[in-house]
Each structure stands twice: as structure tokens, then as C-alpha cells.
C-alpha positions as CSV (number, residue, x, y, z in Angstrom):
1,X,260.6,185.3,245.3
2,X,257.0,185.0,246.4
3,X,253.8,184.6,244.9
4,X,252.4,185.5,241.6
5,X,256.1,186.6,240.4
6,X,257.2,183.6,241.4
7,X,257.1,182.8,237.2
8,X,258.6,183.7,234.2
9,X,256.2,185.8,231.9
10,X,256.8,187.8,228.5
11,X,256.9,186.3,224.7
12,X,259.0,183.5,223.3
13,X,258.6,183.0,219.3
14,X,257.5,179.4,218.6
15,X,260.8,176.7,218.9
16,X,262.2,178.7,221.4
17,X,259.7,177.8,224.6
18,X,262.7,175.9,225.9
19,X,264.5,179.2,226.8
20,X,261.5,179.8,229.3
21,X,261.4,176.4,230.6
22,X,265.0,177.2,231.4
23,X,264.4,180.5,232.9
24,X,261.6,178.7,235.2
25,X,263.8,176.3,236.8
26,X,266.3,179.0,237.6
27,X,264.2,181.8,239.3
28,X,265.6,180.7,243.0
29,X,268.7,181.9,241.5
30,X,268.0,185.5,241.4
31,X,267.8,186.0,245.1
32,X,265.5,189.0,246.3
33,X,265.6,190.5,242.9
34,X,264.9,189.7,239.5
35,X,265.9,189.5,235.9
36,X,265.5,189.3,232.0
37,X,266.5,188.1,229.3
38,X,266.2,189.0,225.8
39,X,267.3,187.2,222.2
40,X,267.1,188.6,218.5
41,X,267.9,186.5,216.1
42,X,268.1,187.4,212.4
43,X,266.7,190.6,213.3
44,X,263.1,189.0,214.4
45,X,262.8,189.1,218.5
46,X,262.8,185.5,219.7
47,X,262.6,186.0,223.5
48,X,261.5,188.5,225.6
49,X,261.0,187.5,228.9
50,X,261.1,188.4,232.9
51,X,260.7,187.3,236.0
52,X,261.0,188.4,240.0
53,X,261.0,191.8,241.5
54,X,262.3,195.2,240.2
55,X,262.9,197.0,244.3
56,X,259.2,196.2,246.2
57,X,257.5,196.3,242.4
58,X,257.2,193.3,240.3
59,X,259.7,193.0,237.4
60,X,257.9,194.2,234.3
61,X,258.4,194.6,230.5
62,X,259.4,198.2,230.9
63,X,262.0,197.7,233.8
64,X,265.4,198.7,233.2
65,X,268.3,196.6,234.2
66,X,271.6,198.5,235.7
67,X,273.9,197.5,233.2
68,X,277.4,198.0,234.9
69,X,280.1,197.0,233.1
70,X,277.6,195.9,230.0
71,X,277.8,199.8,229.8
72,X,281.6,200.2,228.3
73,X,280.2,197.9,224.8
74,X,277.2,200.6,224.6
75,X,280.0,203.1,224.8
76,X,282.3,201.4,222.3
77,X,279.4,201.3,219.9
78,X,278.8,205.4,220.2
79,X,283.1,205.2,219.3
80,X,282.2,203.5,216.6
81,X,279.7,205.4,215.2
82,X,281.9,208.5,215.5
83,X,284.4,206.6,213.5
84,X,281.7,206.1,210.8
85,X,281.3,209.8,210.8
86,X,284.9,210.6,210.0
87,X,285.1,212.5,213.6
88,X,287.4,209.3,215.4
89,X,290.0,207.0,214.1
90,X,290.5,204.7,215.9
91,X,294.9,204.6,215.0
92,X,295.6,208.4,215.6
93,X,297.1,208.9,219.3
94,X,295.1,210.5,221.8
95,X,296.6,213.2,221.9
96,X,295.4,214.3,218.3
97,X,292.0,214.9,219.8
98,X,293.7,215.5,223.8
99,X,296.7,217.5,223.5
100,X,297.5,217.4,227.5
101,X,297.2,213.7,227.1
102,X,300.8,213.4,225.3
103,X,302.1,214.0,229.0
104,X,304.2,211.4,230.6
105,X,305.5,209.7,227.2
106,X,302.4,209.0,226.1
107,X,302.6,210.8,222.7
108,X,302.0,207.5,220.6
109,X,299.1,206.0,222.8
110,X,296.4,205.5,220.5
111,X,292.5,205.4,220.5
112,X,292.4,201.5,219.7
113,X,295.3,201.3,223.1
114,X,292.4,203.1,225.2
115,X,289.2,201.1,223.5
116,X,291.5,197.8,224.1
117,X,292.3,197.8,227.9
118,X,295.7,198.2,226.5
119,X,296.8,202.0,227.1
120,X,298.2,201.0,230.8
121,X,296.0,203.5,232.2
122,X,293.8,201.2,234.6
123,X,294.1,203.4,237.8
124,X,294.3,207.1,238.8
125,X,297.3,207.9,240.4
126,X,297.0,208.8,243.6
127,X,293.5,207.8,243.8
128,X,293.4,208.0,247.3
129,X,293.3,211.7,247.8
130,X,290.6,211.9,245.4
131,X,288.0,209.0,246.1
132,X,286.4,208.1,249.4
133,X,285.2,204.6,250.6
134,X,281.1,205.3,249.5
135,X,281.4,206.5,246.2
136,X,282.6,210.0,246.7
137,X,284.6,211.7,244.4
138,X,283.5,210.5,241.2
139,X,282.2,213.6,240.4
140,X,285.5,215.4,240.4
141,X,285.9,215.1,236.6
142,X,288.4,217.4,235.8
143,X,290.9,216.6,238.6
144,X,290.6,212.6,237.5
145,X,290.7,213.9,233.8
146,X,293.9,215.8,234.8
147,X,295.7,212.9,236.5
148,X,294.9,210.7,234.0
149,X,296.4,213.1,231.2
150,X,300.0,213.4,233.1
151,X,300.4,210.1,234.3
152,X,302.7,207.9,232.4
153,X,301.4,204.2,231.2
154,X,302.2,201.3,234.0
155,X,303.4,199.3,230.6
156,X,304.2,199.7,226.7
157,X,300.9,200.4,225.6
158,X,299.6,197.6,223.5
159,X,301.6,195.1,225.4
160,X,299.5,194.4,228.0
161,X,295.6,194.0,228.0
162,X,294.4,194.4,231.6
163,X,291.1,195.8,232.2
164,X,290.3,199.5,232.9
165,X,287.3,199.0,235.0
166,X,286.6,202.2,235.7
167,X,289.5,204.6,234.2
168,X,288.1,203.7,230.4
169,X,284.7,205.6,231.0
170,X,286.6,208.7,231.5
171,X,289.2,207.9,229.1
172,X,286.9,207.3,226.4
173,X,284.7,210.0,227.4
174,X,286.8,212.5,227.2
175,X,288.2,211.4,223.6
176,X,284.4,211.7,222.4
177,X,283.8,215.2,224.3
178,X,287.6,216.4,222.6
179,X,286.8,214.6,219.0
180,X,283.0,215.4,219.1
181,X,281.9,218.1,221.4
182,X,279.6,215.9,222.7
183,X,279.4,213.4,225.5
184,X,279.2,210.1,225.2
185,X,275.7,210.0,226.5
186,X,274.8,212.4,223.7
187,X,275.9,210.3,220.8
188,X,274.2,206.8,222.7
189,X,270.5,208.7,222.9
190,X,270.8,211.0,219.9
191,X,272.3,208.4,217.6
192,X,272.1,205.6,218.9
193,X,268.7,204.5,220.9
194,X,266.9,207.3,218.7
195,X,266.7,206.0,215.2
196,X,266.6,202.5,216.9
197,X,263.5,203.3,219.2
198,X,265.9,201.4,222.1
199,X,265.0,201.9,225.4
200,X,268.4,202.7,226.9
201,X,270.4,205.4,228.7
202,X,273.9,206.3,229.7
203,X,273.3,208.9,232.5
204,X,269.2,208.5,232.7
205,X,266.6,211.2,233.4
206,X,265.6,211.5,236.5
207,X,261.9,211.3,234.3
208,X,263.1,207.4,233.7
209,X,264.7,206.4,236.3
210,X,261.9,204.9,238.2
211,X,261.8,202.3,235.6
212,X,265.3,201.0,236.6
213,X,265.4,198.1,238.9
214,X,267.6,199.2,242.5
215,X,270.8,197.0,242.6
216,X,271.0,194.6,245.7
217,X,274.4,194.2,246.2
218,X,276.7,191.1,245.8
219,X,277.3,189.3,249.0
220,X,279.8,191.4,251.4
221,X,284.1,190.1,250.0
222,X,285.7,189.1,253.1
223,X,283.5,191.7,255.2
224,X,284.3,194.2,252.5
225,X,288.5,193.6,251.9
226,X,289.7,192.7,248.9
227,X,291.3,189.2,248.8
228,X,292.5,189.7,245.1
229,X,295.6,191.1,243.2
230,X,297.3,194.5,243.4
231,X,296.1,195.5,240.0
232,X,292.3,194.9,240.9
233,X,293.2,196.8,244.3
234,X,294.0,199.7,242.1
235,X,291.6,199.7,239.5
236,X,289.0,199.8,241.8
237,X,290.3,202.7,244.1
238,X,290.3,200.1,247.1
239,X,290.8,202.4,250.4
240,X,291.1,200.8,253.2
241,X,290.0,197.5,251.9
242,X,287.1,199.0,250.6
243,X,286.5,199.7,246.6
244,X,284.1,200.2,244.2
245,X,282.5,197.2,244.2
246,X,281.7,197.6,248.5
247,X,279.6,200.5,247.3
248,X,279.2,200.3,243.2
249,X,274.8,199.8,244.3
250,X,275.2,203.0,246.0
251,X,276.1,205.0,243.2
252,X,273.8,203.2,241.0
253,X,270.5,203.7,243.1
254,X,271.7,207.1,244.0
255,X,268.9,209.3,241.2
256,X,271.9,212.6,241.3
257,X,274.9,209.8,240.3
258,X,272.4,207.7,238.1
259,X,271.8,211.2,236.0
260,X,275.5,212.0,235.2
261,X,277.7,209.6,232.5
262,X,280.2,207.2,233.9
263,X,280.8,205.6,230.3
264,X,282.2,202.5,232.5
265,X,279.2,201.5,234.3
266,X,275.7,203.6,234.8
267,X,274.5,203.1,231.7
268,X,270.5,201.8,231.8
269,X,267.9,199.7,229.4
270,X,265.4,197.2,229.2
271,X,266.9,194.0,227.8
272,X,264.8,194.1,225.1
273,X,266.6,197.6,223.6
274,X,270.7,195.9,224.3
275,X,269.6,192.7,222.9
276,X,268.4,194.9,219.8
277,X,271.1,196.5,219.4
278,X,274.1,193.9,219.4
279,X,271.7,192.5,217.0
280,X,272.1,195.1,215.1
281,X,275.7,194.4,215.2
282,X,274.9,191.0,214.0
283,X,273.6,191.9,210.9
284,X,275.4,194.9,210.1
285,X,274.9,194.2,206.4
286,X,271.3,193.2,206.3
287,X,268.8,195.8,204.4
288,X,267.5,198.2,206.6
289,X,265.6,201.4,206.9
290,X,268.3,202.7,209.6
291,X,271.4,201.4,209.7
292,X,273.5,202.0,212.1
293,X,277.0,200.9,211.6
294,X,278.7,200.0,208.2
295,X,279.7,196.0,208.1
296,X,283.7,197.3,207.8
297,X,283.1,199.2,211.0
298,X,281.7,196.7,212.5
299,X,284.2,194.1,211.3
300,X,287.4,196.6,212.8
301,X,285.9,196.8,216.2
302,X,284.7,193.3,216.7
303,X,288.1,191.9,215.4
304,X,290.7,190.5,217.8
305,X,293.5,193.6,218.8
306,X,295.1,192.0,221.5
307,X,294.8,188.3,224.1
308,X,296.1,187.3,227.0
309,X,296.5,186.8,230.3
310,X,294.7,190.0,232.3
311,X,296.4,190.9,235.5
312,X,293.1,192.0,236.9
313,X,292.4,188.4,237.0
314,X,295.0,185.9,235.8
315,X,291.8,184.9,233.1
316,X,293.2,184.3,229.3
317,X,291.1,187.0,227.2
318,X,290.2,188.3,223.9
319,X,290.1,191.8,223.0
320,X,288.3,194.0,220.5
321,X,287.9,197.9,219.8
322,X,286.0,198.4,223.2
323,X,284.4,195.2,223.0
324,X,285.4,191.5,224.7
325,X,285.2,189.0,222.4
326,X,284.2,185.6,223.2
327,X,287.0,183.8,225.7
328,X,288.7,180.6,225.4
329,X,287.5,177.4,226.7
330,X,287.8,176.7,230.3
331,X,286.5,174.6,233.1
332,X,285.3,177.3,235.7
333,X,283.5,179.4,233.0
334,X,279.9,180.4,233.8
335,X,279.0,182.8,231.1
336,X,278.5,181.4,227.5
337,X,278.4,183.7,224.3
338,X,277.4,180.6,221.8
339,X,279.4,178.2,220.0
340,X,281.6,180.9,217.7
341,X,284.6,182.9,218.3
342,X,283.0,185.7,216.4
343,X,281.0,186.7,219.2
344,X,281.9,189.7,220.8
345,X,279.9,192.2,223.7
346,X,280.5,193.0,227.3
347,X,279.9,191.6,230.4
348,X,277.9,193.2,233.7
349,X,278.6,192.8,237.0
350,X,276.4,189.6,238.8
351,X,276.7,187.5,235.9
352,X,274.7,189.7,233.3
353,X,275.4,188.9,230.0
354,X,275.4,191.2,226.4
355,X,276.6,189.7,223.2
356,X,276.8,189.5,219.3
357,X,276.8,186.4,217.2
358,X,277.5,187.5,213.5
359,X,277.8,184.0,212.8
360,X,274.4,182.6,214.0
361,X,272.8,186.4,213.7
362,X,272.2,186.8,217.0
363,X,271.9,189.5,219.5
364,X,271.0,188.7,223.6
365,X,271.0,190.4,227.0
366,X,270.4,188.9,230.4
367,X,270.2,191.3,233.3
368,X,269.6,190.9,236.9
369,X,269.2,193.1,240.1
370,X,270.3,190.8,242.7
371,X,273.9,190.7,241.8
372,X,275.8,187.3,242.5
373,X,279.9,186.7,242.6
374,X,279.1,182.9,240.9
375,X,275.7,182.8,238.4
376,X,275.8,180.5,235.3
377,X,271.6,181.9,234.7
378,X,272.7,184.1,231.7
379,X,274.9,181.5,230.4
380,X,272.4,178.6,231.1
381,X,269.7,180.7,229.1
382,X,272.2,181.7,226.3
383,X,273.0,177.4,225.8
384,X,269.3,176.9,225.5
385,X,268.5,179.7,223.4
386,X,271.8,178.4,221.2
387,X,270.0,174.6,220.9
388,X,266.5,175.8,220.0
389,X,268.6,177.7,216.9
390,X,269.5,174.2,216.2
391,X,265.3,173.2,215.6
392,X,264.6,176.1,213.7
């Protein structure tokens, strides 16, 4: 970082000018590229601030993060809202809204199995002959849609809660498009960031996506092998000892992939418009003009379906209705989600941070464009924002 942007700018509500003091002694941490972060609490905006570079343009209260994996709790909320509507539950089996899906002895597999990581779908067989080492192939919908439908579960469903990174977005997508008629996309913008006035995408317009800060890659694994487990091998379509996350920036900088859905990963928004909504989440039973969820829908997806140990990563986890929910203690954590077990959200990729806290009434985002394997900055900004609550 250079120059003028070397600072934090943006709004902090009086009690909470810690959070920037924080943010300021961590802008060498974000590399080339820059960041945001963004706090609600008790539906009242308490942060708002950014610092750094959005591509060759400075970071600016407009600029969109690339919210990866962030992008499958924005997803379970347009689930949820279905549900609200009568058109999902959440307990029927796939296959009531997917009739191919039942293929494979996987008649009983249920919505809450797919929203949970638990449906032991985390891969697309034969992936290989469908996905190339740059990002080709994810366009082939149908044929993915196809494998996915026949192939049976790697485990009892709802025994096992290890992560779909990728196979959820077309999992859940296609449950919304069968249920609905409508894509996931659809239900986010038209129901979603609409009546909200959110600033927030999943497949942007080409009209909006120069407001999107580029992704700078995280730093090359092993020259580009992957040094991990089997599972994560599979789940993300490693060929050659190159997988999704060798060439996940590609795809996202790329304005044709940017434009279609990938309910897993391409959704976009300012910080501001996620931190909004989770708190919305937050306060799901606080007067409104528009309300989005009911509390009990709330309550069902932000309750704990399934823990433990997720092959992906040997990491002890928590589980919701498309959302993680905070994660036990331990020593090597970086991220932080508060002080309550109530919290729930999704993760990004390069330590970016969404969450809930319906305890404390709090919503917050923390994005960044230079992505990192090892960054405690969301987390560090989350503890601070969490002790200026305790002055105010």
C-alpha cells in the first residue's frame, strides 16, 4: 500500500473508534489489495470502513468484495426465505422437488442433508472428464447437474458433515430452480437485496461489476499441488495437482463467469449490504417496516444439525441449515465470530469473515482482495468491535 490509501477511512459510530485504530495497525496485512469491514449492531450501523486498493483504483465505499465461500450463507438465506413462503421444506427429500435425484439410493436424502454438508455429495464423479485445470467446465450445468443426480452418497447421509465446496451451489441451486422456478440469484436480488436496498449480487451485471474489487490470488500451494487430504483433492476437482483454488481468481475476475450463478462462491457486495443483512438475521424479531425472515425461520436454520470432525480438514465444526455456526475453541483459530455459540454465518476464502450474533444483535462482514492462506485481520477487527460493545 502506498500513499494517501495508505489509511483507513469511512464512519465509526462514537465508542467504536477502537475498531479503526485496529484496522490502522493492520493495513500491511492486506498485501497489494485492500479490504473492509462493516458492523451493525442492534440494527443501527456502527462501522463502516475501508482501506487499500480495489485493482489500480483506490478502495472506496461502493467497492464490492468477491465474497467466495461467504456466498453459500447468502444462498442459505434465499432457502430460507423460500421455506417462509411454503415453496421448500427443509425435511422432504430432494427428490420431492428433483425426481432424477432419487437415483443411486438416494430417495431419503433430504433438503436439510444438502444445506448441512451432510448429503455425501462433496464431488462430481468423474470430475475429471468434465473440468479442466483454469476454470473450464463450470459452465456445463446440465452434465454436472446429471452426475450429481445419479451418483450415490460417499456416506449415510446425515452421518458425516464434510464440506461441499463447490457441489452445494449446484445442489442447492437446482432444488430452488425445481421448488421455485427461479434461480437462486433471482430470489437473493428480487427478495432479498431489494426490499433491503443491499448492495449485493449472486451472478452480477456486467453494469456492476466494475465496482467489484479483482481478486489477487493466495500465494502459489506447493507451486500449485495440493499437499492436503483426498477429500479436499476431490472437492475441489484437483487435476493434475491443480484445483480450484490454483485458478478460483480467474473465474472471479473473468466479467462472462462473474455474470452467471455459482451459488458456492461468485456471489458480490459491499460489506456494508452482508453486514446488513446477517443483521437482519440478528434481530429477526425486532419491528420492522420489511422483514425478512420470521424469528422460527430463523431459529431452524441457525440451529445446530450436525458437528464434527470434517474430512476436508480434520477441523471440529458446527453445522446449521446452510449456515456454519460458530466453532469450538482452539489454539490455531484465526477467525473470531464473538464470544456466543449463537453466532452463525459463512466464511470466504483469505480470511474474510460474515456472521450473526443474535445474542449481542450483531451483524459484520470483513472482506479483502488480496487473499491470504493465514490472516487473523477479520478476526482481530471482530474482537475489537466485540470489546467496544462492552463500553456502550
Amino acid at each position: 500500500m502506498k500513499g494517501s490509501e495508505a489509511e483507513v477511512r469511512g464512519t465509526v459510530a462514537d465508542g467504536f473508534e477502537a475498531v479503526r485504530d485496529v484496522f490502522a495497525d493492520r493495513l500491511s496485512d492486506l498485501g497489494e489489495g485492500g479490504a473492509a469491514f462493516a458492523a451493525v449492531v442492534r440494527g443501527r450501523p456502527v462501522v463502516d470502513l475501508w482501506a487499500g486498493y480495489a485493482g489500480a483504483s483506490p478502495w472506496r465505499r461502493d467497492t464490492r468484495g468477491a465474497l467466495s465461500g461467504m456466498t453459500k450463507g447468502i444462498a442459505a438465506v434465499a432457502v430460507a426465505w423460500l421455506h417462509d413462503q411454503g415453496l421448500i421444506d427443509v425435511a422432504h427429500p430432494v427428490a420431492k422437488y428433483w425426481p432424477e435425484f432419487a437415483a443411486g439410493g438416494k430417495e431419503e436424502v433430504t433438503v436439510a442433508h444438502v444445506l448441512s454438508h451432510s448429503a455425501g455429495l462433496p464431488t462430481v464423479p468423474r470430475y475429471d472428464e468434465v473440468f479442466g485445470t483454469n476454470g473450464q467446465g463450470f459452465e456445463q450445468t446440465a452434465e454436472i447437474l446429471q452426475r450429481l443426480a445419479a451418483a450415490p452418497p460417499s456416506w449415510r447421509p446425515g452421518t458425516v458433515h464434510g464440506y461441499h465446496g463447490l457441489t452445494y451451489g449446484w445442489l442447492v441451486g437446482e432444488i430452488v430452480r425445481r421448488a421455485a422456478g427461479v434461480s437462486v440469484g433471482h430470489v437473493v436480488q428480487k427478495h432479498i437485496a431489494a426490499p433491503l436496498d443491499l448492495d449485493l449480487d449472486l451472478g452480477t451485471p456486467v453494469e456492476r461489476q466494475h465496482r467489484v474489487a479483482p481478486v489477487i490470488p493466495y500465494p502459489p500451494m506447493r507451486a500449485g499441488t495440493y499437499d492436503l487430504t483426498q477429500y479436499f483433492k476431490s472437492l475441489s476437482f484437483a487435476v493434475n495437482g491443480h484445483g480450484f483454488m490454483n485458478y478460483y481468481h480467474v473465474m472471479l475476475n473473468d466479467p462472462a463467469y462473474a455474470a452467471m450463478e455459482f451459488p458456492s462462491f461468485n456471489a458480490t457486495g459491499t460489506t456494508r449490504a452482508v453486514a446488513k443483512l446477517y443483521g437482519e438475521l440478528a434481530n429477526a424479531d425486532r419491528d420492522r417496516k420489511v422483514r425478512l425472515l420470521t424469528q422460527d425461520t430463523v431459529q431452524l436454520f441457525a440451529a445446530e444439525y450436525g458437528r464434527g470432525v470434517d474430512p476436508a480438514d480434520g477441523i471440529d465444526k458446527r453445522w446449521g441449515l446452510g449456515f456454519q455456526l460458530r466453532e469450538p475453541a482452539r489454539a490455531d483459530a484465526l477467525d473470531s465470530w464473538g464470544p456466543h455459540d449463537e453466532s452463525f454465518g459463512f466464511n470466504g476464502g483469505g480470511g474474510q469473515v460474515a456472521f450473526a450474533d443474535p445474542v449481542s444483535e450483531v451483524g459484520a462482514c470483513f472482506v479483502r482482495s488480496h487473499h491470504s492462506w493465514h490472516s487473523a485481520v477479520g478476526g482481530t477487527l471482530v474482537d475489537a468491535l466485540y470489546e467496544c460493545l462492552k463500553g456502550v
